[in-house]
C-alpha positions in Angstrom: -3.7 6.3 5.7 -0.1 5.7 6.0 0.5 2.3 7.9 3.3 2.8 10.3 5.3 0.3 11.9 3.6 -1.0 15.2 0.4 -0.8 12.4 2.6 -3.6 10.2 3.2 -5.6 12.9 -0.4 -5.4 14.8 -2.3 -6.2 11.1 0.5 -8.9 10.5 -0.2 -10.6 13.8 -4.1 -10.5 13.2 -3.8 -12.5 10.1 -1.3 -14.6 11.0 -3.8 -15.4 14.0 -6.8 -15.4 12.0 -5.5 -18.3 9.6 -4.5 -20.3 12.5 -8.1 -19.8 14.1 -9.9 -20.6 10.9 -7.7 -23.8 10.2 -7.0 -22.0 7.0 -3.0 -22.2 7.8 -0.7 -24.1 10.1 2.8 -22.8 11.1 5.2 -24.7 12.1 7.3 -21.2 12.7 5.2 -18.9 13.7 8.5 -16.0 13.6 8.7 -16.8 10.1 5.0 -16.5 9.3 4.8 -13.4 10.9 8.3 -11.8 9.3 6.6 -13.0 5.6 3.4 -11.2 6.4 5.4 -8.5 7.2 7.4 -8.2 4.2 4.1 -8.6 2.4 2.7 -5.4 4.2 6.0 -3.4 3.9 6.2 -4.2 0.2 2.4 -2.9 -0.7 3.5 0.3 1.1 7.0 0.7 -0.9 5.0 0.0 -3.9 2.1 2.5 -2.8 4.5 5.2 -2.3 6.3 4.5 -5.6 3.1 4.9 -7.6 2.3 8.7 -5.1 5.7 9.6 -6.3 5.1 8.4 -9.8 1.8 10.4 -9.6 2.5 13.5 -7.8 5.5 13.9 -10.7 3.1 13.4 -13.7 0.8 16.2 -12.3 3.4 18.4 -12.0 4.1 18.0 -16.0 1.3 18.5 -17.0 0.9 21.7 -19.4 -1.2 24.0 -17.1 -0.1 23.8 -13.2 -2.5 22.8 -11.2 -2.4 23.6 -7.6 -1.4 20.5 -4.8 -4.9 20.2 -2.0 -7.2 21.6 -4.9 -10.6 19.9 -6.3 -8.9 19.6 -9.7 -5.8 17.9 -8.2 -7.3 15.6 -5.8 -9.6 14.4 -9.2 -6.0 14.0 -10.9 -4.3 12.3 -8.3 -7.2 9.9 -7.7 -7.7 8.8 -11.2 -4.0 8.6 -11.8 -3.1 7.0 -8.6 -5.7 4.0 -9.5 -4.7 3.9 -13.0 -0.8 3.0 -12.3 -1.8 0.9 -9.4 -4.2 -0.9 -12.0 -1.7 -0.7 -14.7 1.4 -2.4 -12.1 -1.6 -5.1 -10.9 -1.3 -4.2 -7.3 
């Protein structure tokens, strides 16, 4: 599921609320808390999308094609996609 922008800012606003409710966390500027948790959000997705990219390329050299939306590809891209996510410790 891609995470889309009001997405960003509706799950940044829940945690940010969350940790205030739980006493985990006190702001003393809320704005700020809830840009940072932002930029946290907005990074995984850059870095999610970099490892699809990565992915999607390394299928495509691969000897024998194999055809994008296929069993055999989805199995690829899955075991690739959580290898490099693995291997970058996200």
């Amino acid at each position: 599921m891609r995470l889309t922008e009001d997405r960003i800012s509706h799950l940044s606003r829940q945690v940010i609320d969350r940790l205030y409710k739980d006493d985990l966390a006190d702001f003393t500027d809320e704005g700020m808390a809830l840009r940072e948790a932002k930029g946290a959000f907005q990074a995984y997705v850059r870095a999610e999308d970099e490892v699809d990219s990565f992915v999607r390329q390394k299928i495509g050299r691969l000897s024998r094609r194999v055809p994008e939306g296929g069993r055999e590809w989805e199995i690829l891209y899955r075991k690739y996609f959580e290898e490099e996510f693995k291997r970058r410790k996200l």
